[in-house]
N, C-alpha and C positions, 0 to 999 in steps of 0.2 A: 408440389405444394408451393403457394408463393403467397412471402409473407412482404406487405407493405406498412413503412414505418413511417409515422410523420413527429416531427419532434414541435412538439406544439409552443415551447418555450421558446422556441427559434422561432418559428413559422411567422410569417406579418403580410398574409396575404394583401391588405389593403397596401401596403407601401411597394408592392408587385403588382396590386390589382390583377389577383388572380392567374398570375401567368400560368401557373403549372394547367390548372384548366383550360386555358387558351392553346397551349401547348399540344394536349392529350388527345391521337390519335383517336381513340373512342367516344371523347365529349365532341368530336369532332362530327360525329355519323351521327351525332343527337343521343346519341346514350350517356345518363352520369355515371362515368367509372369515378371521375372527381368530382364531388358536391361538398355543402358547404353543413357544417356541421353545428350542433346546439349552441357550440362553443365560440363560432364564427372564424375555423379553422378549418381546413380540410381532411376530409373524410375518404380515404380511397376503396372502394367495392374491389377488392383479391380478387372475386368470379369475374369481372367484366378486365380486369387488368392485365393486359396481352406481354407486359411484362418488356415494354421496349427500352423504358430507360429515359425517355425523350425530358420527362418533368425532373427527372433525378438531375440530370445534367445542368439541365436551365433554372433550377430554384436557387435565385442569388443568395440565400441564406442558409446553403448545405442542408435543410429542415426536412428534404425526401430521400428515404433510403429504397429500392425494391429489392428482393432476394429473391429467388428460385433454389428451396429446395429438392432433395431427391425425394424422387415420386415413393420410396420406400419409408420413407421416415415417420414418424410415430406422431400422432395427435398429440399437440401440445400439453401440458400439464396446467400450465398458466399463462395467461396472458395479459397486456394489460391493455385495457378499449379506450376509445378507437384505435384503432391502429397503433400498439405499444408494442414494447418488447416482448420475446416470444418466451418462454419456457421449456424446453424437454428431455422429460426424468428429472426422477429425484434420486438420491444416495440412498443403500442401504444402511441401516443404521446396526449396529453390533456392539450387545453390552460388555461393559469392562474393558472398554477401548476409544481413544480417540481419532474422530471422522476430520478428517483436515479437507477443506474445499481449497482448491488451488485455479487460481486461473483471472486474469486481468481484471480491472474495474468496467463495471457496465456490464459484466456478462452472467450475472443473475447468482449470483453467492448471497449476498443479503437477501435477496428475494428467497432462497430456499430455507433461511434459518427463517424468513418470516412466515413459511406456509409449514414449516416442518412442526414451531413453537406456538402454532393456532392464531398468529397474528393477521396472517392471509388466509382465506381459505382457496381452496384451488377451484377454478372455471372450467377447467380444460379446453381453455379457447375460448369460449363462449362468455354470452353479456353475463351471463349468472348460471353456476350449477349446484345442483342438491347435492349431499352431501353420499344420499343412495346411489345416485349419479358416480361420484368421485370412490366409492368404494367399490361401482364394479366394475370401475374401470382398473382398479387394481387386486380383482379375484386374480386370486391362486399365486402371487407374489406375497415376500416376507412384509413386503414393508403393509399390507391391508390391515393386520392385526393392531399394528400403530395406529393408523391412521380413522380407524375405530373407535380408538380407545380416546383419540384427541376430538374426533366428532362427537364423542358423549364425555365430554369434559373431564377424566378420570385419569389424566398425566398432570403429575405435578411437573410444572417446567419452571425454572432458574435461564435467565435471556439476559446478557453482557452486551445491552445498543453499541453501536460504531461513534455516534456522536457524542462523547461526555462530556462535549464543553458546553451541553445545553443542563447539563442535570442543577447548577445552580438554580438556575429559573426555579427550579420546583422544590427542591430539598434547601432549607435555609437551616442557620444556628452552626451548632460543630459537628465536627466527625462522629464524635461517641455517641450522640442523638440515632443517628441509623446504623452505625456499626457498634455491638454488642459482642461480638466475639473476641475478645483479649489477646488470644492467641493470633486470629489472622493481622490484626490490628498490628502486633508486635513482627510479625513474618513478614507486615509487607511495610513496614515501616513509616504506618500513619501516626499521627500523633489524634488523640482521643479531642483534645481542648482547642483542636485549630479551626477555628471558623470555617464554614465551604464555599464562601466569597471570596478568602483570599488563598484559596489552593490554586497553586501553579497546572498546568495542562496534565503533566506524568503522574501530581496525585489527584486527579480526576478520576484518570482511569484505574490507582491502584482502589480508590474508592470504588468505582463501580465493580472490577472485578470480586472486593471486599462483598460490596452486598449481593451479589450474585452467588460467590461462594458460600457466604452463611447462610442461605437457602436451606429449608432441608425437601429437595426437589429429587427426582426419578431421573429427568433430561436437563443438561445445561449448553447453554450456546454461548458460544463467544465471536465476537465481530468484530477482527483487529484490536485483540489486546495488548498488543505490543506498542500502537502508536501513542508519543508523547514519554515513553520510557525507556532508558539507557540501558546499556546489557545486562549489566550485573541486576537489573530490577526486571528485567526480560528471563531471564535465566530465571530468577526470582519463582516468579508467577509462575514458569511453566513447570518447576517442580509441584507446586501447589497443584497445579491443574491435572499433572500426571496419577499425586495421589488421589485424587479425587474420581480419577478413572480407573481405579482398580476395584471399587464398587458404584459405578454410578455408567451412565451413557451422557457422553461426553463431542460435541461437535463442534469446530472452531474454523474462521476463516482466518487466515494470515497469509500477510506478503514477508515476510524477513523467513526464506530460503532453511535459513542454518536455525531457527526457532519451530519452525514447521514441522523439519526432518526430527528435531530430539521432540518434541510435543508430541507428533500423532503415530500413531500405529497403522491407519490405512489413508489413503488421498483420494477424492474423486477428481479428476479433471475436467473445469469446462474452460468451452473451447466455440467458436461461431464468429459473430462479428457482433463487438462490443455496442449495444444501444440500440442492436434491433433483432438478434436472437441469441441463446445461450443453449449448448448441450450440455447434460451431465454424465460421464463416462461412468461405466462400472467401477466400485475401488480394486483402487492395488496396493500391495505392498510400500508401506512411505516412500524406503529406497528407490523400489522400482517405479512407483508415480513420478517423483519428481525427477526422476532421470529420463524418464517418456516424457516428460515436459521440457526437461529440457535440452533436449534432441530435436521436439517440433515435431512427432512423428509418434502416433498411436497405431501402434504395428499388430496389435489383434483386431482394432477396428478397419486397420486400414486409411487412415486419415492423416494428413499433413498439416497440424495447428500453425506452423511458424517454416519460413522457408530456410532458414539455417541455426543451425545447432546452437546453443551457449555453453560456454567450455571456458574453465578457471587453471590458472598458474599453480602451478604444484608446489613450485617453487618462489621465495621471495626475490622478487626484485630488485634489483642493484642501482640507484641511481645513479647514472654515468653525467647527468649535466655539472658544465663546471662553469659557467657564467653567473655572476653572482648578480642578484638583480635587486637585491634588500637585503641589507641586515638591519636587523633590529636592539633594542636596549633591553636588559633586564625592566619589569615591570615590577611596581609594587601599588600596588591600588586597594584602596580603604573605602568602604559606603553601606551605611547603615548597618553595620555591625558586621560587614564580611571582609575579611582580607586575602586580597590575591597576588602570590606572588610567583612571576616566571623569569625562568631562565633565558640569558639572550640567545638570538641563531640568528639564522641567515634562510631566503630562500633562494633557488636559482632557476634564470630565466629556462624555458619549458619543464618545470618541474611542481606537482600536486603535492602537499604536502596535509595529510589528515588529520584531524586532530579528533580524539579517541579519548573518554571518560566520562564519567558520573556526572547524574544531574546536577543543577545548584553547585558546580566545583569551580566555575569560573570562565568556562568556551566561549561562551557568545559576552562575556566580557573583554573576554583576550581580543576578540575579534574586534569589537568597536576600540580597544587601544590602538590595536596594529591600524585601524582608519584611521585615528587624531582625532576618534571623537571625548575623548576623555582626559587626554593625558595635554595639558595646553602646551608642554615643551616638546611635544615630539608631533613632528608632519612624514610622511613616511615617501613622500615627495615625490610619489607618484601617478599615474590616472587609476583609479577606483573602481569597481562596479561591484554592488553590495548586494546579495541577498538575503535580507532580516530574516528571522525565524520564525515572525507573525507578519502575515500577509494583507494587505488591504485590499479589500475588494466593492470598487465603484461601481457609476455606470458606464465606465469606457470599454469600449470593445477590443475584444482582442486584436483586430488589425488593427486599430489606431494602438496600441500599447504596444506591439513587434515592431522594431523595424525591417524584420526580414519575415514573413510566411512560407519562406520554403523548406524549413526545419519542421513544419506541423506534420508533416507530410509522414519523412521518416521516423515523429513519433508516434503515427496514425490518430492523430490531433486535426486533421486538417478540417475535419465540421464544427470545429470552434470557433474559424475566422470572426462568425457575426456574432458571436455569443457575450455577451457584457461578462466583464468579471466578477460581479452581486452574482451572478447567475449560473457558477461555476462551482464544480465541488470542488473538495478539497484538493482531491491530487491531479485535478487538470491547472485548479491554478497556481499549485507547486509547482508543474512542466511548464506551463507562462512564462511565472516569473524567472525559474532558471532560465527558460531561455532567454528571456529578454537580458538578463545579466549575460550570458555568453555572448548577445551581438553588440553588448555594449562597449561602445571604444576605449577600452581601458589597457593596462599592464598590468593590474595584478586583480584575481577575483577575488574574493570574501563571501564564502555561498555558506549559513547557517543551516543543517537538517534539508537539506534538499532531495532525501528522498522519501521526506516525511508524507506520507499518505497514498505514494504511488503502490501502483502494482510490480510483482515483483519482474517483470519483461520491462517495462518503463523503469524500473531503476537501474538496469544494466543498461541500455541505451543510453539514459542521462549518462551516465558516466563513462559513455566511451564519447559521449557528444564533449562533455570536458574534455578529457584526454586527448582528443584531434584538437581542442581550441587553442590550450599551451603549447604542443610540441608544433605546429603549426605557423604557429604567431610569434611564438617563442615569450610568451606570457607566462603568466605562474598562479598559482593560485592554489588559499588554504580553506578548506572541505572541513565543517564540524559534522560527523554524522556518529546515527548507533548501530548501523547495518554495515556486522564486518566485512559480509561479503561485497556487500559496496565499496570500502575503505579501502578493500585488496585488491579492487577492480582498479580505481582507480590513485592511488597513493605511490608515491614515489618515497618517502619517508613520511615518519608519524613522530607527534608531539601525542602524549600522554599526559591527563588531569590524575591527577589525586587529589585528595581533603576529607574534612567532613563537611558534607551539604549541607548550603546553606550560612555556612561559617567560615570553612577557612578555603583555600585551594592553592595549589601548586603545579608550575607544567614545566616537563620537561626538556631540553633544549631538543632540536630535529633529531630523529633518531633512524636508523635503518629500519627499515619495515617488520626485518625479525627479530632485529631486537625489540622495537617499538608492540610488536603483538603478544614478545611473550614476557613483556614486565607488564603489560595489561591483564593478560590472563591470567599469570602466575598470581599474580593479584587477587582474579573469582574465584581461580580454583580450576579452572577447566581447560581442557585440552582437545583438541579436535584432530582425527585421522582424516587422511584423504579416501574420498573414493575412487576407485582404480579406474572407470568407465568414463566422471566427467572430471576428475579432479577436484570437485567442488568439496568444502569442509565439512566432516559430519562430528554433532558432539562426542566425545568417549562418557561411556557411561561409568561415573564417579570410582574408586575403585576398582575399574577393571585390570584385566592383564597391560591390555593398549592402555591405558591412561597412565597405567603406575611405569611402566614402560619410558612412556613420552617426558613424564614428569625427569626421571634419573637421567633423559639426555638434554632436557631441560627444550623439549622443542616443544611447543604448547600448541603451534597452529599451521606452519610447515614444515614439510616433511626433512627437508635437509636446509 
């Protein structure tokens, strides 16, 4: 089977003047394998496509993919025409448990909450299919009974979008207007009276998960509930979400690794080539899913997703740099009713330092101090490269905004060269802009949430691409994020927020990384064991043996 993609948002045949046609072996003998489509885009015929490669190569705006599947693989589920991304399998679904989807941006996760919650209906490849069509194509599998019961509209479904920073457009006035439950209200830390014009990003989505969960629905989906919220509000929700799966059917996408593992009970894995086809593996066990993920290696299928393994530190990190490349003053900073106060430190040359806490407590203020942008007596006196936490996106194009494209490459970014940045999601032009802060000539970084939106393979890359840029350069640079396992990846010591949001906040001076994770923890409450296979952290369940354990040696998130 071979599947051709054209990415039409790219594509600008007139400013090529048609090359890939000119190009194409078969248009060549008078046949159109490439024609020009309603759109005024190209359209490529799969049956006539000899599958050479020749138009993929030469399309100056990366906008052609071809693929050659194996002649055994399964008739798509969905796809999107002309020539879009492919589809094949969906999860099976299992009540009184939560279905976690794991696997990179672009490779068909939202697409499967949108056909699973009747937002898509499935084509099975084709321009349009009946719905008689889509049910016999799934006789004598568990999931038909579903998918019945959604074709004659008789499943209540509850649906958590990805995007909540669109829900103002639609819902105006205050919280209490759409959220009526008291209890989640108080759980998730809304206030009833706050207008939803002026909610920050993190209560977007405590709102959206809020009206999703006052549903009273059969199926609920969630789409990246974690992004725009700090741990303790991450932790938050997934306890909400877990109750909620002990009588309901329950399915959620996430990138934050160590929220996945305590959320779901089962994972599917997809796995293909992001933006022009997506498989869905059978589930497995949380454990054993995201440990098959993250090995690169589905060993009952047989299949290689990633050429080498991702594997985590058991142990905390000792920072050995002794060059000191900043120090800094104690801060006290006062504005519109908020006070922040931090303790002074130092950072040193090739050395990351994290910075770890609650929303609204003062990070991305600390951070515009330590630039000069606030504080008129202090310059910190040296070259800068800044990554805001709110991103602008023009009409400039990614190679005019890099000045290096050889990094796209190793973030498998590289068909983005021609893409404007209006025209980018979210977490490609989070990997943008961090990159473009890492080739910036600077000496010290300031990167705010950087791995806010990626997937979770793109945010262990981002942060070993940090980590080779200080030790390297011998640069330094402070990291605000909520993904511990980020913060571990890459942190050489950690500065810790405290306060109440919104009002007051305090940060700690540099701290060593274990002490710095377990005055953070100690703090939620929550303690994490290692797993013995990748190392990587998995939550302790509140009260267990392991937690009450971890707690009396006071280790919260490493093992020694």
């Amino acid at each position: 089977m071979r599947i051709a993609v054209v990415e039409r948002d790219v594509c600008n045949p007139k400013k090529c003047e048609w090359l890939c046609q000119r190009v194409c072996p078969v248009n060549r003998t008078g046949k159109e394998c490439i024609k020009q489509g309603e759109d005024g885009k190209p359209v490529i015929d799969e049956e006539l496509c000899v599958g050479c490669g020749i138009c993929v190569r030469k399309c100056p705006f990366s906008a052609l993919s071809v693929v050659n599947l194996p002649q055994a693989k399964e008739e798509p589920v969905h796809r999107y025409l002309p020539n879009g991304f492919c589809l094949f399998g969906l999860p099976l679904l299992q009540p009184n448990q939560v279905l976690g989807l794991l696997g990179p941006n672009g490779i068909g996760k939202t697409t499967i909450l949108n056909l699973l919650s009747g937002q898509l209906k499935p084509n099975l490849g084709k321009p349009e299919a009946t719905w008689e069509e889509v049910l016999e194509r799934f006789k004598g599998t568990q999931l038909k009974p579903y998918l019945e019961k959604l074709a004659e509209g008789k499943i209540r479904l509850a649906y958590k979008p990805q995007k909540v920073d669109l829900i103002p457009k639609y819902w105006k006035g205050e919280v209490g207007k759409y959220i009526r439950n008291k209890d989640l209200l108080k759980r998730l830390g809304l206030r009833p009276e706050k207008q939803i014009e002026g909610l920050s990003g993190g209560e977007l989505q405590l709102l959206a998960i809020a009206a999703c969960l006052q549903k009273d629905a059969e199926f609920y989906f969630f789409d990246e509930p974690s992004s725009f919220l700090d741990v303790e509000k991450r932790f938050r929700v997934a306890k909400l979400i877990r109750e909620l799966a002990e009588r309901k059917w329950v399915v959620i996408v996430e990138h934050d690794l160590a929220l996945l593992d305590y959320l779901a009970d089962t994972v599917c894995i997809l796995y293909g080539r992001p933006g022009s086809f997506g498989i869905c593996s059978r589930p497995y066990g949380v454990r054993a899913g995201i440990n098959s993920w993250l090995s690169g290696y589905l060993k009952d299928a047989n299949v290689r997703i990633r050429e080498e393994a991702i594997t985590f530190e058991v142990y905390a990190k000792e920072s050995l740099k002794a060059e000191v490349l900043l120090e800094y003053p104690e801060f006290k900073f006062s504005w519109d009713g908020f006070q922040l106060e931090t303790q002074a430190g130092d950072i040193k040359a090739g050395e990351v330092i994290g910075i770890l806490g609650p929303n609204a407590t003062g990070k991305t203020t600390f951070i515009r101090l330590l630039a000069g942008e606030l504080e008129p007596d202090w310059k910190p006196g040296l070259r800068l490269a800044y990554k805001p936490q709110l991103l602008k996106a023009g009409p400039e194009r990614v190679r005019d905004f890099l000045p290096d494209l050889k990094l796209l490459g190793y973030l498998g970014l590289e068909t983005l060269a021609e893409r404007r940045l209006e025209d980018l999601s979210g977490g490609e032009l989070q990997a943008i802009y961090t990159l473009h802060t890492l080739q910036t000539d600077s000496e010290l970084m300031l990167l705010d949430e950087p791995s806010a939106f990626l997937d979770a393979e793109l945010r262990l890359r981002i942060a070993k691409l940090i980590r080779q840029k200080v030790e390297e350069k011998g640069t330094a640079g402070f990291v605000v994020d909520h993904d511990l396992l980020f913060l571990d990846a890459i942190s050489d010591r950690l500065i810790v927020f405290s306060g109440e949001p919104g009002r007051n906040g305090r940060a700690s001076q540099p701290l060593k990384l274990k002490e710095g994770m377990n005055l953070f923890l100690k703090g939620m409450g929550i303690t994490f064991r290692r797993d013995p296979e990748t190392g990587r952290p998995r939550a302790n369940k509140p009260g267990s043996q392991l937690d009450r354990e971890q707690r009396e040696r006071g280790e919260y998130y490493y093992s020694k």
